[in-house]
VEXKOLRO-169690 format. One record per residue (C-alpha): residue number from 1; chain; y, x, z. Coordinates in Angstrom, 1 decimal. Last residue first. Layout:
<NUM,'A',<Y,X,Z>>
...
END
This chain:
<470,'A',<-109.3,5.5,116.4>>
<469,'A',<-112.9,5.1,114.9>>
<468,'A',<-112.8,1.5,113.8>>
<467,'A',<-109.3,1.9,112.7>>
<466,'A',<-110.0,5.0,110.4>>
<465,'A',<-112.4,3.3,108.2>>
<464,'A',<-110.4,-0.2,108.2>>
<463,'A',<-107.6,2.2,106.8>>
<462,'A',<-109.4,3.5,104.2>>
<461,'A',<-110.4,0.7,102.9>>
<460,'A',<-106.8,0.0,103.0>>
<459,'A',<-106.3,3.0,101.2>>
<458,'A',<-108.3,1.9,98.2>>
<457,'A',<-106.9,-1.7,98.4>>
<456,'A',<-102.9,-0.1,97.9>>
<455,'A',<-103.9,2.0,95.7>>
<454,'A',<-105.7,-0.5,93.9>>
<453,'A',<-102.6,-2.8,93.6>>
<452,'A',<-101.3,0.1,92.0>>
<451,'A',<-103.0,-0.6,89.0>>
<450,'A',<-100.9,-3.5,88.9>>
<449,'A',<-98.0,-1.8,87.4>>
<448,'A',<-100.9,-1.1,84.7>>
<447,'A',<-101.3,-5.0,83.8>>
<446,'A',<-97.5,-4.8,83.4>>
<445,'A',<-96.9,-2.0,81.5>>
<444,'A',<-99.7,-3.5,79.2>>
<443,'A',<-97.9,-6.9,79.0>>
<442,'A',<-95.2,-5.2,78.4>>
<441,'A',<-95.9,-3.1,75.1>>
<440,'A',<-94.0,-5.2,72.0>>
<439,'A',<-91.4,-5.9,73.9>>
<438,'A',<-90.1,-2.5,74.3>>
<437,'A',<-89.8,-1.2,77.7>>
<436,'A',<-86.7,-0.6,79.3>>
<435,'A',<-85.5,-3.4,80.7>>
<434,'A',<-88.8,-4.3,81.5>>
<433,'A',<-88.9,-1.6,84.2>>
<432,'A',<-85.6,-1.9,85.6>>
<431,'A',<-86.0,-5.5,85.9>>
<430,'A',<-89.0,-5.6,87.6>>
<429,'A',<-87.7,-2.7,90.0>>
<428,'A',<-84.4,-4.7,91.0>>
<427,'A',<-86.3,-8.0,91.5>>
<426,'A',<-88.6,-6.0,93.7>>
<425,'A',<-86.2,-3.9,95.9>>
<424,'A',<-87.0,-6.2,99.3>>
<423,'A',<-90.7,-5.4,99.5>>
<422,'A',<-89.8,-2.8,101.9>>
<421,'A',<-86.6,-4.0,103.3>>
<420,'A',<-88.2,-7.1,104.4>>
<419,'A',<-91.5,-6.1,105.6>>
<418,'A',<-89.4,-3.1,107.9>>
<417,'A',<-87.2,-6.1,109.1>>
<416,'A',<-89.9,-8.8,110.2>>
<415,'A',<-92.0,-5.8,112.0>>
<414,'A',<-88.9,-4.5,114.0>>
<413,'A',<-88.3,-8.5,115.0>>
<412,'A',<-91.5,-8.6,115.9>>
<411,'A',<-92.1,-5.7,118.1>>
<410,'A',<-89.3,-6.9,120.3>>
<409,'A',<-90.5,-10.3,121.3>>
<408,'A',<-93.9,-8.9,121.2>>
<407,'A',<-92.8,-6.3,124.3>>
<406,'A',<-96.8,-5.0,125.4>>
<405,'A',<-97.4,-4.0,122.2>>
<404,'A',<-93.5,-2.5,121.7>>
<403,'A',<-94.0,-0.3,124.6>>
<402,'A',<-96.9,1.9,123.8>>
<401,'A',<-95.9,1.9,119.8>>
<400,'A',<-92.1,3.2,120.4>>
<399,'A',<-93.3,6.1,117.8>>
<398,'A',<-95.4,3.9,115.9>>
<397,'A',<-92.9,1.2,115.5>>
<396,'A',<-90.3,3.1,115.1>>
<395,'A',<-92.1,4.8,112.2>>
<394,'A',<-92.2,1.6,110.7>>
<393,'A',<-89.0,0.8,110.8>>
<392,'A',<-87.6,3.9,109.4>>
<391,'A',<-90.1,3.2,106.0>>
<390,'A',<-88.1,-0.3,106.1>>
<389,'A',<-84.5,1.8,106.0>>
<388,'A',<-86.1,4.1,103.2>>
<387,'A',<-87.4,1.5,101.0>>
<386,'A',<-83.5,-0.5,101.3>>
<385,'A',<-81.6,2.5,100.7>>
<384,'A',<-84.1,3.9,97.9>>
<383,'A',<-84.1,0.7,96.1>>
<382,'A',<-80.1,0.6,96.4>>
<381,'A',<-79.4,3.7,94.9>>
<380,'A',<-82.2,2.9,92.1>>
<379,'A',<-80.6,-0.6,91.0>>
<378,'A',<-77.1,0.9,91.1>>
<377,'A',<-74.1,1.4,94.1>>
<376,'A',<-71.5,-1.4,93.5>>
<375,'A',<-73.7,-3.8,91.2>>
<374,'A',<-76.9,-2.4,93.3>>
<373,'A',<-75.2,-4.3,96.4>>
<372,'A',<-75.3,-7.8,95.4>>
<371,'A',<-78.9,-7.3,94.0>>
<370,'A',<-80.0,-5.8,97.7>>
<369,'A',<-78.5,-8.4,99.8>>
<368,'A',<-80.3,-11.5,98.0>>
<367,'A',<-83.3,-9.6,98.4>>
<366,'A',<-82.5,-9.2,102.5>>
<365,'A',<-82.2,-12.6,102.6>>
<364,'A',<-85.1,-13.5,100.6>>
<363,'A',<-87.2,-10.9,102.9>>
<362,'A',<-86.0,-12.2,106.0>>
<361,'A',<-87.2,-16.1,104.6>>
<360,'A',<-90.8,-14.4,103.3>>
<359,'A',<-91.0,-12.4,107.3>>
<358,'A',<-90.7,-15.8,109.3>>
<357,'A',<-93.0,-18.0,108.6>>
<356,'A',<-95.4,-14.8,108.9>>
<355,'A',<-94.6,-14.3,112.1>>
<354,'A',<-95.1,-18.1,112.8>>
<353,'A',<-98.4,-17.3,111.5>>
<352,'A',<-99.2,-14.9,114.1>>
<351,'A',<-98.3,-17.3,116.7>>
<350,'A',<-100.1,-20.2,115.6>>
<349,'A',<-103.2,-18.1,115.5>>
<348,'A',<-103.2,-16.9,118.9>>
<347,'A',<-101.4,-13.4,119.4>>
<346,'A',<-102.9,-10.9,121.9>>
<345,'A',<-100.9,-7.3,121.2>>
<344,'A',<-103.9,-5.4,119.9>>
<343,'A',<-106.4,-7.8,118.7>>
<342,'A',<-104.3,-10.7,116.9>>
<341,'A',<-101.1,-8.6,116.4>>
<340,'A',<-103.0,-5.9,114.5>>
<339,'A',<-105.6,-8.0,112.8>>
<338,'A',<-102.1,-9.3,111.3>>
<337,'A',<-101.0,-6.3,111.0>>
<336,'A',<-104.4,-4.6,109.1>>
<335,'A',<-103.5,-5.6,105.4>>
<334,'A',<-99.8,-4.4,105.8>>
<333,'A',<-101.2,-0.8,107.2>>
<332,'A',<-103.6,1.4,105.2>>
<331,'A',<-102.1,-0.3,102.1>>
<330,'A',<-98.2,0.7,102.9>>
<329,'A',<-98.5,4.4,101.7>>
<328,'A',<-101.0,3.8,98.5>>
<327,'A',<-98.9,1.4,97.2>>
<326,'A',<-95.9,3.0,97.7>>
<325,'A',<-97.4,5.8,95.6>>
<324,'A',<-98.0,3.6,93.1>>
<323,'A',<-94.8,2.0,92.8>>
<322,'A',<-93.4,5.4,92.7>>
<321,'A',<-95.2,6.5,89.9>>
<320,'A',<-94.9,2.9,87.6>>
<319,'A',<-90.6,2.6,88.1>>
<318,'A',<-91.2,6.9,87.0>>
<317,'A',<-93.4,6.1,84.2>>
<316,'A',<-91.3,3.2,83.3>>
<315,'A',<-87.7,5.7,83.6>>
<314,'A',<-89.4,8.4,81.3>>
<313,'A',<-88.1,7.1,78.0>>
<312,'A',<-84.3,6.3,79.4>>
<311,'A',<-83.9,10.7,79.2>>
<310,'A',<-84.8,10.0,75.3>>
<309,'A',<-82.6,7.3,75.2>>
<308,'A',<-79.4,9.5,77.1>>
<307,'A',<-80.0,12.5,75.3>>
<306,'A',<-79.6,10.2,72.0>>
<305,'A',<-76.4,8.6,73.4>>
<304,'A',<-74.8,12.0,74.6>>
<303,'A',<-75.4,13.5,70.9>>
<302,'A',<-73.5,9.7,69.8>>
<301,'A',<-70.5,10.4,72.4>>
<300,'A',<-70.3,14.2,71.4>>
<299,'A',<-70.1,12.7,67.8>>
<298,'A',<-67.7,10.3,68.4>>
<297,'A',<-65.6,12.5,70.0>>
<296,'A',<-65.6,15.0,67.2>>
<295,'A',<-64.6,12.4,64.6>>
<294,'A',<-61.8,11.1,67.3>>
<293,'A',<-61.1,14.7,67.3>>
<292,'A',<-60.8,15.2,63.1>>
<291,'A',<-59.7,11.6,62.8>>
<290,'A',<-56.1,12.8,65.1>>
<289,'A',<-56.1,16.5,63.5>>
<288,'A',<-55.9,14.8,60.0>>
<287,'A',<-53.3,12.1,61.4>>
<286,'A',<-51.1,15.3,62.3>>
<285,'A',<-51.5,17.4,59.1>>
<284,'A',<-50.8,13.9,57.0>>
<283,'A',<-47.4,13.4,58.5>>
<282,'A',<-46.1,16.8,58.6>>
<281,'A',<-47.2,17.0,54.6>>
<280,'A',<-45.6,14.0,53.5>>
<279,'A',<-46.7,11.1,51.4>>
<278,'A',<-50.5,11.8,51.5>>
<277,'A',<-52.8,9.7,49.7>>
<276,'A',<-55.8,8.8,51.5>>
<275,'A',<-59.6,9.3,49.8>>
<274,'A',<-60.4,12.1,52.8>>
<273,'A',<-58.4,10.1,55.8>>
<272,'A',<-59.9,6.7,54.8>>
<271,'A',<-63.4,8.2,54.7>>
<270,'A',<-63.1,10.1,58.1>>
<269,'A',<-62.1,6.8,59.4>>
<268,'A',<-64.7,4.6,58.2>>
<267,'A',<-67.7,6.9,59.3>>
<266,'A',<-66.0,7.5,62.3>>
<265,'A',<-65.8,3.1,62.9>>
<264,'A',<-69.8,3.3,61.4>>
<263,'A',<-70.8,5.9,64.3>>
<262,'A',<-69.2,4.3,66.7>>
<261,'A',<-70.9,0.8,65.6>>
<260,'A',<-73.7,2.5,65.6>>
<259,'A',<-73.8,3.6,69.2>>
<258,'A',<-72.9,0.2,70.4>>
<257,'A',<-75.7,-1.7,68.4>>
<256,'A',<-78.4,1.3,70.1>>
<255,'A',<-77.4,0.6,73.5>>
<254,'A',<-77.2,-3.0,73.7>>
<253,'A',<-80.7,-2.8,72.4>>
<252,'A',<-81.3,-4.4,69.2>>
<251,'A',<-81.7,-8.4,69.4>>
<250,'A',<-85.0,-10.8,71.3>>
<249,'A',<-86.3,-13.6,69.8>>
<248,'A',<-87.1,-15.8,73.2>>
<247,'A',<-90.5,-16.8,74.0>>
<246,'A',<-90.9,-20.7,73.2>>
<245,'A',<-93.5,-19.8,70.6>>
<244,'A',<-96.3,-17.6,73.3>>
<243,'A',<-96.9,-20.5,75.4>>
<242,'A',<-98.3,-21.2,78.6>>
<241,'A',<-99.4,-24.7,79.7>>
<240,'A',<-103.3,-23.9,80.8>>
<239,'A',<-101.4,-21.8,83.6>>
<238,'A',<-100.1,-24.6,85.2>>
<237,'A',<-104.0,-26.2,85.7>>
<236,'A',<-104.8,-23.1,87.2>>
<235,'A',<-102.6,-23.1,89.6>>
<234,'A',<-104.1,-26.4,90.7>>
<233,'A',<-107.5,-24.9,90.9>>
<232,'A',<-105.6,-22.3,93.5>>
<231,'A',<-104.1,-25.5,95.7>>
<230,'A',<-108.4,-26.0,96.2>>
<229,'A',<-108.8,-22.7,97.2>>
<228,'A',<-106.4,-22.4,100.2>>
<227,'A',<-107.4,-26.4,101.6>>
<226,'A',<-111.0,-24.4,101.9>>
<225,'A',<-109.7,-21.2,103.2>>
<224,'A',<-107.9,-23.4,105.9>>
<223,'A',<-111.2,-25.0,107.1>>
<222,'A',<-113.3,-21.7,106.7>>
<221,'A',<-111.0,-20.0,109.4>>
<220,'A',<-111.3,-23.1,111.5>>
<219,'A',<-115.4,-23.2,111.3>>
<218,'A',<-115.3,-19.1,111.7>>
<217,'A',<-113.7,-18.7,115.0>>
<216,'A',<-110.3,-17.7,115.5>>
<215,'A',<-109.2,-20.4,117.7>>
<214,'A',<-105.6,-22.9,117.6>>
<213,'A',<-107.9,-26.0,117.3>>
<212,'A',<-108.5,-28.8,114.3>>
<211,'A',<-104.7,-30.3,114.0>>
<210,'A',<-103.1,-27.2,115.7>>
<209,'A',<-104.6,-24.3,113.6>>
<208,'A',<-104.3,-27.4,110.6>>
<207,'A',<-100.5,-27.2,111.2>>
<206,'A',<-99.9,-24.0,111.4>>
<205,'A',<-102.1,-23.3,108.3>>
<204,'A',<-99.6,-25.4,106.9>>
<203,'A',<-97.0,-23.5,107.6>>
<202,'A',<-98.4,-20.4,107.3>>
<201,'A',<-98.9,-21.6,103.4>>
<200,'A',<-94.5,-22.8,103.4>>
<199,'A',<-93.3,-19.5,104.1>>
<198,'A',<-95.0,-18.3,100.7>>
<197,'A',<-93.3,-20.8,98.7>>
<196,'A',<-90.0,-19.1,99.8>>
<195,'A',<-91.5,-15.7,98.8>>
<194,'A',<-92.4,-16.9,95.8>>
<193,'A',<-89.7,-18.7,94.6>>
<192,'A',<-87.6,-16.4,96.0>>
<191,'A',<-89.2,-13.2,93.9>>
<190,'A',<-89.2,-15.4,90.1>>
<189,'A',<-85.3,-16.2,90.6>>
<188,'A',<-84.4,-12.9,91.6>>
<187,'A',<-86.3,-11.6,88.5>>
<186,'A',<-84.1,-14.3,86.6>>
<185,'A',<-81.3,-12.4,88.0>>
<184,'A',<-82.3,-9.3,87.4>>
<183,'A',<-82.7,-10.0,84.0>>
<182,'A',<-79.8,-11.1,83.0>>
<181,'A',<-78.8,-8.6,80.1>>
<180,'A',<-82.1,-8.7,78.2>>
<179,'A',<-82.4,-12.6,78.4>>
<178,'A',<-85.5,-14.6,79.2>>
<177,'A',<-88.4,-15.6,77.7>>
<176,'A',<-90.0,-12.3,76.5>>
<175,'A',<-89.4,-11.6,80.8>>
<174,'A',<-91.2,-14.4,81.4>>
<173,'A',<-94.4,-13.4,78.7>>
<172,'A',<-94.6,-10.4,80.7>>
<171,'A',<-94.5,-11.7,83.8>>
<170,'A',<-97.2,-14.2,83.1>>
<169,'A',<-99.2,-11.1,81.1>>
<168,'A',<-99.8,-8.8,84.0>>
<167,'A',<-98.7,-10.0,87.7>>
<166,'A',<-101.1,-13.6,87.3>>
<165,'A',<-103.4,-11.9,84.6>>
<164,'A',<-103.5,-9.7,87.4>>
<163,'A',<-104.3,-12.0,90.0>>
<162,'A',<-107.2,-13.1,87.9>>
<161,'A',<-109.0,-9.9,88.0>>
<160,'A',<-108.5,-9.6,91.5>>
<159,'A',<-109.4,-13.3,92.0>>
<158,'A',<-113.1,-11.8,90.5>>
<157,'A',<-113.2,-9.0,92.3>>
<156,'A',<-112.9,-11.2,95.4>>
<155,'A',<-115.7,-12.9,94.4>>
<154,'A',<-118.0,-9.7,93.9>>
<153,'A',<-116.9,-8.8,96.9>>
<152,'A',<-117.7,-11.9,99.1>>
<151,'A',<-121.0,-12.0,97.2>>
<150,'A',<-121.3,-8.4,98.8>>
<149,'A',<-120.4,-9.8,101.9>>
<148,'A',<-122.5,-12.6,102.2>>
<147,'A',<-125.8,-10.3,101.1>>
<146,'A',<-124.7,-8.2,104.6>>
<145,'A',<-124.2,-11.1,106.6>>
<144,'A',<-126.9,-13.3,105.5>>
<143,'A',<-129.4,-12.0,108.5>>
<142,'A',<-127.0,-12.5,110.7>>
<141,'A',<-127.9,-16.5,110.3>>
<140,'A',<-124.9,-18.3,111.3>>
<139,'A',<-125.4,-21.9,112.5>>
<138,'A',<-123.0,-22.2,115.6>>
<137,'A',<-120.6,-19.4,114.3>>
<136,'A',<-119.9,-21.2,111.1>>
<135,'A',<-122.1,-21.5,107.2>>
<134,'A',<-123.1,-18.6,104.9>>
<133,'A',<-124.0,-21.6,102.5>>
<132,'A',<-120.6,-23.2,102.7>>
<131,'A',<-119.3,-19.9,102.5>>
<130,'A',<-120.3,-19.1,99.3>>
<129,'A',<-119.9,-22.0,97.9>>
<128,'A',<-116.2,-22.1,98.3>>
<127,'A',<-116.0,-19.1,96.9>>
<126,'A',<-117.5,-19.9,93.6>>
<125,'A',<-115.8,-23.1,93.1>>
<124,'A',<-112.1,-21.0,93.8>>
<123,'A',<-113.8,-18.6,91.4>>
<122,'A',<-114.5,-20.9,88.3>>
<121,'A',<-111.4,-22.4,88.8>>
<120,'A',<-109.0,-19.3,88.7>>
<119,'A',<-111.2,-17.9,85.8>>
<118,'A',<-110.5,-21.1,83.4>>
<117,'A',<-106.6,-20.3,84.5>>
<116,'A',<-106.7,-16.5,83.6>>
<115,'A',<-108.4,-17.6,80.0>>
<114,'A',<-105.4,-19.5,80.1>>
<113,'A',<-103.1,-16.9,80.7>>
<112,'A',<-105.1,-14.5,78.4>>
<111,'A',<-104.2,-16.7,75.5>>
<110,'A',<-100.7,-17.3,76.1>>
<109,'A',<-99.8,-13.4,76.2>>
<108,'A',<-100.7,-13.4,72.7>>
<107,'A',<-103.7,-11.8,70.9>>
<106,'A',<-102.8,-8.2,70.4>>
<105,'A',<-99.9,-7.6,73.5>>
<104,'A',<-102.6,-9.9,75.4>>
<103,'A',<-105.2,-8.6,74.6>>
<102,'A',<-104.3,-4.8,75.7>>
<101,'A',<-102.6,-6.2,79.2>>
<100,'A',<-106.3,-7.3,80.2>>
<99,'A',<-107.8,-4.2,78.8>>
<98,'A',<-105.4,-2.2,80.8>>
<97,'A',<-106.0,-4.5,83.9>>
<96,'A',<-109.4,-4.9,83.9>>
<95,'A',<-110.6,-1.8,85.4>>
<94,'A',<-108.0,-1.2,87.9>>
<93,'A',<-107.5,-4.5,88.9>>
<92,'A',<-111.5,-5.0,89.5>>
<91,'A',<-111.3,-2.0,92.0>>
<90,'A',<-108.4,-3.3,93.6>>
<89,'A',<-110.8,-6.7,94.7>>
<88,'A',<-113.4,-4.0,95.9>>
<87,'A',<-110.9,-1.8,97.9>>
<86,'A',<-110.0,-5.1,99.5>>
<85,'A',<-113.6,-5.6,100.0>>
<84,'A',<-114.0,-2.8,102.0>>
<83,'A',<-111.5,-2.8,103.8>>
<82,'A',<-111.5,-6.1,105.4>>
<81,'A',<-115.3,-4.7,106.3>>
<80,'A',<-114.2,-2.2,108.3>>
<79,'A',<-112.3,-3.9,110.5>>
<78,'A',<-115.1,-4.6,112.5>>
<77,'A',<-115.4,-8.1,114.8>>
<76,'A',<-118.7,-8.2,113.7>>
<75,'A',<-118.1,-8.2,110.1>>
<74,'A',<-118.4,-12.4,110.1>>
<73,'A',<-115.2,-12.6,112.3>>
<72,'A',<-113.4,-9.6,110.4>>
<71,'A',<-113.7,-11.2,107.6>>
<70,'A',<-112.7,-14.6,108.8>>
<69,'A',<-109.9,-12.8,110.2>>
<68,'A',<-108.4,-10.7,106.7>>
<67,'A',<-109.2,-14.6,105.3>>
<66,'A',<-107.2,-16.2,107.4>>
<65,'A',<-104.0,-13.6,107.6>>
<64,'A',<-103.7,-12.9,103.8>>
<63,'A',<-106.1,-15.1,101.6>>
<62,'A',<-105.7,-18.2,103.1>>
<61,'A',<-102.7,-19.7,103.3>>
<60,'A',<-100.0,-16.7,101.7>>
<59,'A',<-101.9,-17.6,98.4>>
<58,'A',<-102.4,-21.3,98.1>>
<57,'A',<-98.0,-21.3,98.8>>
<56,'A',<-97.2,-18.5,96.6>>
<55,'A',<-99.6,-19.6,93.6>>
<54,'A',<-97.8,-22.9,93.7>>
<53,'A',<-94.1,-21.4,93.9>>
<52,'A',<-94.9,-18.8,91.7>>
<51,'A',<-96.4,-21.2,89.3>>
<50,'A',<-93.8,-23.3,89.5>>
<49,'A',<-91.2,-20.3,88.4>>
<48,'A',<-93.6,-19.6,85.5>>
<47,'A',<-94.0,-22.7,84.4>>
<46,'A',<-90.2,-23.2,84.0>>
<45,'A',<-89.4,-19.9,82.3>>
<44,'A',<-92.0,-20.6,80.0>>
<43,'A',<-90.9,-23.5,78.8>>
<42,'A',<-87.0,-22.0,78.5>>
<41,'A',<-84.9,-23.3,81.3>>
<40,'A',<-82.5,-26.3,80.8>>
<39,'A',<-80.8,-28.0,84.0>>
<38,'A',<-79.1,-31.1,83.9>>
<37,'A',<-77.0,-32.6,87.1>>
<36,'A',<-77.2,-35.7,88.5>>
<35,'A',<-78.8,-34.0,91.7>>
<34,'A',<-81.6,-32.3,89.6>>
<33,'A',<-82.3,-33.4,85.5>>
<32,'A',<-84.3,-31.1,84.4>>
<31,'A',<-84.3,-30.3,80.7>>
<30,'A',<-87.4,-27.7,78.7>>
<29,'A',<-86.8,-25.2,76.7>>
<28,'A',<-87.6,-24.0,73.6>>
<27,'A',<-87.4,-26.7,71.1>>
<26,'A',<-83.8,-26.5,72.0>>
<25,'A',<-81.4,-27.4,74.3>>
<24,'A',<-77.4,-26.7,73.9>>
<23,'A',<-76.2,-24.4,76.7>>
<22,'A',<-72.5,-25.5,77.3>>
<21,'A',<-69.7,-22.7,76.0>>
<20,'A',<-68.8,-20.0,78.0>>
<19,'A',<-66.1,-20.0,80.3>>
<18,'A',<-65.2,-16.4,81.4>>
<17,'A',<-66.5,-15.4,78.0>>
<16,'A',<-63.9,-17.2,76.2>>
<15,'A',<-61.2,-16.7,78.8>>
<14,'A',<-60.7,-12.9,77.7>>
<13,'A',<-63.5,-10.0,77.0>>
<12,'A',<-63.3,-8.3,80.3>>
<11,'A',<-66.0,-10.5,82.1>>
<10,'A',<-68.9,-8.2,82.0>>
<9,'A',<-72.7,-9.1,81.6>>
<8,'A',<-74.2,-9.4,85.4>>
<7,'A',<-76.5,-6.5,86.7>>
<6,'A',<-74.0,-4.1,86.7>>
<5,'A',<-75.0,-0.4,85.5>>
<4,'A',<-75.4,1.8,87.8>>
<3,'A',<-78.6,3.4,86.2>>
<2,'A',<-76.9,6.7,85.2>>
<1,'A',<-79.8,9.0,84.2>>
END
């Protein structure tokens, strides 16, 4: 299938399309005015961008590096544990995300989100509790460690369930908002927001490492989680805002509307040559043989059209395969760098957050590289490019392993650009996928995309196994 298909609508159609008219608001959008200028983005548009931006900043706080630590801390300094209750929080994607994407095609995408925001409360108040009463290093009872970390679990499963309404329906719902030719854009739009917002939760963990001490016991850790889980009550607040009538009214494919047309201009041309009235023989004999192979070529072009949808029908299942496997690759490691860099190569908490810092603003560059380039060489050519460049990094990294622990200045760099390139491809997969899937199913696609989230947690239980042991 020939995916190189540009990513912008064509400008071959004379001054008019060149210089489109002014976007006129409607019930359906919502004005900004920014630098004496006004912006208008569809409701849903708007919330969701924010709510990348405010679900990217309370996430990269705590629940990455912070959290992977505090586990760690109250494990006994085991990885194991990190594992485990990743595997536990991809657990509760896998079994609510097809029932989760099920309501919301049936019930509204709207619905769901909200539910998804009552849950986001309920679980930040949850976890907060929890570790008040499992308490710091000066008044831990190890006696509580093994209930704590089931509780742990069970509220992890619970912001597992909640991230997916996050990945499942939101996304959904944005791409019912915006339009079928510019996705990748808006998809660009959605990835920097996040990314960008996710510079700015190292940040401030920075700046509390350095306000209340730069140490990785459990009294800091529980700090930061604390500040983490009250932005995430916030998110919740955005996501009470959702709705299913500002969604966009989507056309016919592209495809299908050109196709016809074709097959209506044949239609019209084998008509007028049958009812025509000849004048002279030479004459007719030669326009006849003209509508007999533009006839012919229409048809070719209409049997190559119907090979081509039916080919188009596997592309999801192929975006949803190799997202999964992916998954399953890169969860034994990215959960287990930070540990990596605190235990192996010696980095305080400042420092391993400045990494971090770091990686989302590489990653938005790299992004920004990626959707130029797929208008020259396609959306898939230029996923593969950019997954198989960062899959290079990490083998340098392995390879090179003995000298790049003792060389941080090097290692880091190597680490920035294999993060990068890796998660690099995601506006171009997003809008792949939802370019072709109907409407009508993607909130399901979506909710089983993030099936692969437990991939990813299942091997990085597996991961913590083979870490403790090697």
């Amino acid at each position: 299938t020939d995916l190189q298909e540009p990513l912008l609508p064509s400008q071959e159609n004379g001054n008019a399309e060149q210089q489109p008219a002014a976007r006129v608001a409607t019930d359906k959008d919502i004005v900004l005015k920014l630098c004496s200028k006004q912006v208008i983005l569809n409701h849903n548009v708007f919330l969701t961008l924010l709510l990348d931006v405010m679900y990217g900043i309370s996430d990269s706080l705590w629940s990455g590096t912070v959290f992977a630590a505090y586990l760690k801390r109250l494990g006994g300094e085991q990885n194991g544990p990190v594992g485990d209750i990743e595997a536990v929080n991809g657990l509760a994607v896998l079994f609510s995300a097809l029932p989760v994407g099920y309501l919301a095609d049936k019930y509204g995408r709207s619905i769901v989100i909200t539910a998804g925001g009552a849950l986001f409360i309920v679980t930040a108040i949850c976890h907060a509790s929890i570790m008040e009463w499992i308490g710091t290093d000066d008044n831990l009872d190890p006696k509580k460690t093994d209930v704590a970390m089931v509780l742990l679990a069970i509220v992890m499963g619970m912001w597992g369930i909640g991230g997916g309404i996050v990945s499942g329906p939101c996304q959904a719902l944005y791409a019912d908002s915006t339009p079928a030719g510019d996705r990748s854009k808006y998809y660009f739009y959605v990835f920097v927001c996040y990314i960008l917002a996710s510079c700015l939760g190292p940040i401030i963990s920075i700046i509390l490492f350095q306000t209340i001490g730069d140490d990785w016991d459990l009294s800091n850790l529980r700090t930061i989680i604390y500040v983490g889980l009250g932005l995430e009550m916030m998110n919740a607040v955005v996501m009470m805002f959702f709705d299913d009538k500002k969604a966009l009214d989507e056309e016919e494919e592209e495809g299908e509307t050109t196709v016809n047309a074709n097959d209506g201009e044949a239609r019209d041309v084998a008509a007028e040559s049958n009812g025509g009235v000849a004048t002279e023989d030479c004459e007719n004999g030669e326009r006849n043989g003209e509508v007999q192979a533009l006839v012919s070529g229409v048809e070719e072009e209409a049997t190559a059209a119907e090979l081509l949808k039916k080919r188009q029908k596997w592309i999801p299942y192929i975006v949803f395969a190799a997202s999964v496997v992916m998954s399953i690759g890169s969860g034994m490691t990215v959960k287990f760098f930070p540990l990596f860099f605190k235990d192996e190569v010696g980095m305080s908490p400042t420092e391993v957050q400045i990494v971090y810092v770091i990686v989302p603003i590489v990653m938005v560059m790299c992004s920004g590289l990626g959707t130029s380039l797929s208008s020259w060489f396609g959306r898939v050519q230029t996923t593969l490019l950019l997954e198989i460049s960062g899959v290079s990094c990490l083998y340098v990294m392995v390879f090179f392993k003995g000298y790049l622990d003792t060389h941080p200045f090097v290692l880091v760099p190597i680490y920035v650009a294999r993060t990068a390139l890796m998660n690099s491809p995601y506006p171009l997969q997003e809008s792949i996928l939802m370019d072709f899937v109907p409407k009508d199913e993607r909130a399901r696609w979506k909710s089983l995309e993030s099936i692969s989230q437990f991939g990813w947690c299942g091997s990085a239980a597996l991961g913590g196994f083979f870490s403790d042991r090697w």
